[in-house]
N, C-alpha and C positions, 0 to 999 in steps of 0.2 A: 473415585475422584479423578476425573479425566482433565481437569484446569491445567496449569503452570501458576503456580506461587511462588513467590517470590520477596522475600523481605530482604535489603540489604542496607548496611552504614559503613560506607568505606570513609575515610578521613585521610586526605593529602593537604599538603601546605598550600593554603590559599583556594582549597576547595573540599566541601563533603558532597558524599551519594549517598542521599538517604530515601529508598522508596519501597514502596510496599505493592509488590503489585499483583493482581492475577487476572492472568489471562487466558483465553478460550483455550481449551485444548483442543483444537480443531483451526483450520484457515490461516490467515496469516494478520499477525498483530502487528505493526509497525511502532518504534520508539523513532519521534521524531524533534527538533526542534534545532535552534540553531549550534555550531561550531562553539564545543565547549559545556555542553549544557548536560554531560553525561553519559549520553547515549554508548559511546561502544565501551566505558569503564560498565557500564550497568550488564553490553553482550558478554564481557570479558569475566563478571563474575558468575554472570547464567554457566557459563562455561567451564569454570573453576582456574581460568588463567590468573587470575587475581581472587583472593582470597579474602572476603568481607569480611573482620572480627567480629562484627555483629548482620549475624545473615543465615537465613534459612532459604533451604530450596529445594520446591517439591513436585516432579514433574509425574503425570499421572500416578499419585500414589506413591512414587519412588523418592525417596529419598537421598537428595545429591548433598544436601550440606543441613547442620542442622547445628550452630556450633555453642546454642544452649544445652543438649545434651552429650556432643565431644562428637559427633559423627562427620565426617569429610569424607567425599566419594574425588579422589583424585581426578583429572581431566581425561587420562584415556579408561578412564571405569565408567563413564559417564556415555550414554548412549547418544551420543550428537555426532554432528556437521556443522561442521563449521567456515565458510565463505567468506574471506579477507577482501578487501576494494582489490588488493592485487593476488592475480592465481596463484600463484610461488609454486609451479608446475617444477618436476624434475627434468630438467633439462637433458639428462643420457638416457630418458625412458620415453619408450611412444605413447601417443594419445594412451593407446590400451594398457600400458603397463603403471601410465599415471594414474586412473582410474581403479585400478585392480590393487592399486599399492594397499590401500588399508583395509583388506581383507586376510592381511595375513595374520592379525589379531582376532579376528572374528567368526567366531565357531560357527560351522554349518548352519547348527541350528536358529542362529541368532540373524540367516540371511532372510531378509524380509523383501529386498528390493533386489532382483535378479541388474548383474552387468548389463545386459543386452536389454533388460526394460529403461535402465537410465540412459543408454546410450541412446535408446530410440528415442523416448519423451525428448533430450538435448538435442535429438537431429545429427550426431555424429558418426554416425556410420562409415562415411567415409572417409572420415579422417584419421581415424584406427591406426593406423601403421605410421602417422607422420610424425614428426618430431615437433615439441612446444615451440622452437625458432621460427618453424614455417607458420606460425598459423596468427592468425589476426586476434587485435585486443578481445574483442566478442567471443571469438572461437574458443581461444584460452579461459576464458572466464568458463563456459559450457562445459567446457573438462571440467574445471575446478570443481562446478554444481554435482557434475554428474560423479566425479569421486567424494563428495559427501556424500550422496545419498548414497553410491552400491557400500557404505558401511551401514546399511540401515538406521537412521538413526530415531529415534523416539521423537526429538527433535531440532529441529535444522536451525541455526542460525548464520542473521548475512550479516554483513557488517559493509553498508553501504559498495555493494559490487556494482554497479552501474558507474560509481565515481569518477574511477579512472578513463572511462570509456569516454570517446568524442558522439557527438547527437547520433551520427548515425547507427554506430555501434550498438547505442543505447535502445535506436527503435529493433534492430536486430536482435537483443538480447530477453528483451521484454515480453514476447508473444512465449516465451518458451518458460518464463517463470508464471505467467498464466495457467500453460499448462500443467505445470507442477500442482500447483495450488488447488487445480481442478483434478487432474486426475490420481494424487496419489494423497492418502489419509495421514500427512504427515507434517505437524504444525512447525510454522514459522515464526519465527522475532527476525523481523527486518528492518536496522538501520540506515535509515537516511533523513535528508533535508529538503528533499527536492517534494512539491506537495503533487505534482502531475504520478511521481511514483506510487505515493501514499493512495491519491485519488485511485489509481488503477486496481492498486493491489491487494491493500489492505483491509480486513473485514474489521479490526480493532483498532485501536489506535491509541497511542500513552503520548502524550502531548511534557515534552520534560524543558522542564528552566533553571539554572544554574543546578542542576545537582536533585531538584524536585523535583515529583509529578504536580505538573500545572491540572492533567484534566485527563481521565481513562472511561473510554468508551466504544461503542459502535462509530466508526467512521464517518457514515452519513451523516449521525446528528452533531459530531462534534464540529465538521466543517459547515457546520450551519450556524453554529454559536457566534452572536458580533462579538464576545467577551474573551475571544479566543484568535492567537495568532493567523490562523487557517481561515477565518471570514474575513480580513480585512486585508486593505488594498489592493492593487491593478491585478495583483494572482486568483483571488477569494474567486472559490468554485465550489458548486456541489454538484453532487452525482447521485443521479437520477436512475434506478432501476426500473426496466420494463421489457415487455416481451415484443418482437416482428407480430403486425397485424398483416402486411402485403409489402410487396413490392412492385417498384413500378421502371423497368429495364429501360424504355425508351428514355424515362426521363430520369436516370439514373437517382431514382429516390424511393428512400425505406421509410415506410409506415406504421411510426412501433407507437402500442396504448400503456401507459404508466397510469397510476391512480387519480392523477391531475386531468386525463384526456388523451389528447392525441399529440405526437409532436413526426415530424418530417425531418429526414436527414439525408443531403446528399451523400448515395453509395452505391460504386458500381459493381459492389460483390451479393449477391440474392442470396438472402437468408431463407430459411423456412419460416414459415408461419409458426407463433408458439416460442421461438427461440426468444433465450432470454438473454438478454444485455445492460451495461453497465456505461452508461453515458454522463461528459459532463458538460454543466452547461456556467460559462463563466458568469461575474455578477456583470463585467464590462459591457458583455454582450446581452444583456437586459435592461429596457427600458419599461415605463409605464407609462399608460394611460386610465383618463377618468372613464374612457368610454372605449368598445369597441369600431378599432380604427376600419374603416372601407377603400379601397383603392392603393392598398400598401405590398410594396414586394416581400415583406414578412412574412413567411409561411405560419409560423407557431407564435398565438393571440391565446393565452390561455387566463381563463378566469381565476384571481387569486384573492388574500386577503393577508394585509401587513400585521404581520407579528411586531414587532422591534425595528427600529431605525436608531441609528448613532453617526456620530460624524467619523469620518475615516478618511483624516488628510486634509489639507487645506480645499476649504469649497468643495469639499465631496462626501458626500451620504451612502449607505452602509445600508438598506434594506432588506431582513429578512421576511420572509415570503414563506405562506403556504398555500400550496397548488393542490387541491384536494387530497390534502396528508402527506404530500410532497413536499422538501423544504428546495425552496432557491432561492439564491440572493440577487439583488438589484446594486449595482455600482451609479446613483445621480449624482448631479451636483446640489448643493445644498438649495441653489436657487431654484432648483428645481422640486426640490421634497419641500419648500413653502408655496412655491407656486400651486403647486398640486393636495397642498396642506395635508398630509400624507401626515395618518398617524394611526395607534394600534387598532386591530377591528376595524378599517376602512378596507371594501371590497374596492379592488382596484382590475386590469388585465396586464398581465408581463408580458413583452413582445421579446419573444426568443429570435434574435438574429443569426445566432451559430450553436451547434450542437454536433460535438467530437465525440466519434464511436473509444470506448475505451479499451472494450475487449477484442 
């Protein structure tokens, strides 16, 4: 059993968590939803920092809580990582000595994730020797990641680490939890609110509302759902997997074929051909037609067919979309999905106007 299970019912004044969940043991699952709805009481019991009277928990086979037959694995018996919004680095200890810190509990044998592999995957090599004062929000956060994992852990949780970060921080911080996710066999629970992160990162996704699970699933189709926070309004995106067919240097544009066809994106970094990618494509930036358009500066006219439409907002329509086994959504106005009489099983074409490389 390689999953994460997870039962808990925690009970506070004026709110319970009650949820049952299991997730892949493998990539990374995000618990998402708004401020209040759960999510880091829910990291906080995966963790054993709070203690659910009624809660079992079972990560690969291991059992961390179990508390219908009396079992409790305390928090530093627990094979995790754990990553707070804020580092809480040791201020009298360098980059290396904050990283190495919690290896002093951890028997040789139980080292899975050499120091110098986390340091490299973080990018911190040179910062080794400096002290946590000198180093910028992003940098700090990079330590924090890279002393979870040299404790090896079975599995990693974050607890919204991007938060405290300003945008730029944020693009800086995020190519390197990519590579986490890719290069090292080691499952995540990542909390947040932000759905551009989810879109990026997350291969699962637990969709939570006061205290419940709204919705657990594969990410693509849940932010496909109109029925679900993540398809509606001016944010509502999906993402589109597919592989580099060519690129094209002069005219700084990449060539990539998904199961829908063909779609175009300006980029002036050349992929290889075969490379796979994770792209999204917003619903705003989606329009349709009854016919295909001629003489349009829209590179990507792909043939599709309407699933579902709802209203989503004053004067504005909610169209889910499938692009040969592709799902993407459409943001019109209402006058427009009667104009076009736009309804389930009508083949229609999406005019993709923008399309964000995510990986």
């Amino acid at each position: 059993m390689n999953d994460i299970l997870a039962r808990l019912r925690l009970e506070r004044p004026g709110f319970t968590l009650d949820v049952d969940l299991q997730l892949p043991g493998h990539g990374v699952s995000a618990l998402f939803g708004p401020s209040g709805c759960g999510k880091t009481t829910c990291l906080r019991a995966l963790a054993g920092l709070e203690r659910a009277p009624q809660g079992r928990v079972v990560v690969h086979g291991e059992v961390w809580q179990d508390e219908a037959r009396g079992q409790w694995l305390p928090p530093h018996r627990r094979a995790l990582g754990y990553v707070f919004q804020e580092a809480s680095l040791f201020d009298h200890l360098s980059v290396r000595g904050n990283i190495e810190y919690g290896l002093r509990r951890l028997p040789p044998a139980r080292r899975r994730v050499p120091v110098e592999q986390a340091v490299e995957l973080l990018g911190l090599t040179a910062l080794l020797a400096r002290r946590p004062a000198t180093l910028s929000g992003g940098e700090r956060q990079r330590v924090a990641i890279a002393r979870a994992l040299a404790a090896s852990p079975a599995l990693l949780l974050m607890d919204e680490p991007l938060a405290a970060l300003d945008a730029a921080r944020k693009a800086e911080l995020l190519p390197y939890l990519d590579r986490l996710q890719r290069q090292l066999d080691i499952p995540m629970v990542y909390v947040s609110h932000s759905p551009d992160e989810v879109a990026r990162l997350a291969h699962h996704l637990v969709l939570l509302r006061a205290g419940q699970v709204v919705a657990s699933g594969p990410t693509l189709a849940l932010m496909a759902r109109l029925d679900l926070p993540l398809a509606q309004g001016d944010a509502a995106a999906c993402v589109v997997l597919a592989e580099v067919a060519s690129h094209d240097a002069a005219a700084c544009l990449t060539t990539v074929r998904f199961s829908g066809g063909e779609m175009h994106l300006v980029s002036t970094q050349a992929r290889a051909p075969g490379e796979r990618l994770r792209l999204r494509v917003q619903a705003r930036d989606v329009s349709l037609t009854l016919a295909r358009q001629e003489g349009t500066s829209i590179l990507n006219i792909l043939p599709a067919r309407v699933l579902q439409l709802r209203e989503d907002g004053p004067g504005q329509a909610m169209v889910a979309l499938d692009a040969g086994g592709t799902a993407l959504l459409a943001r019109v106005t209402q006058r427009s999905a009667q104009a076009l009489a736009l309804m389930p099983g009508m083949p229609v074409f999406a005019q993709v106007k923008g399309v964000a490389l995510l990986d």
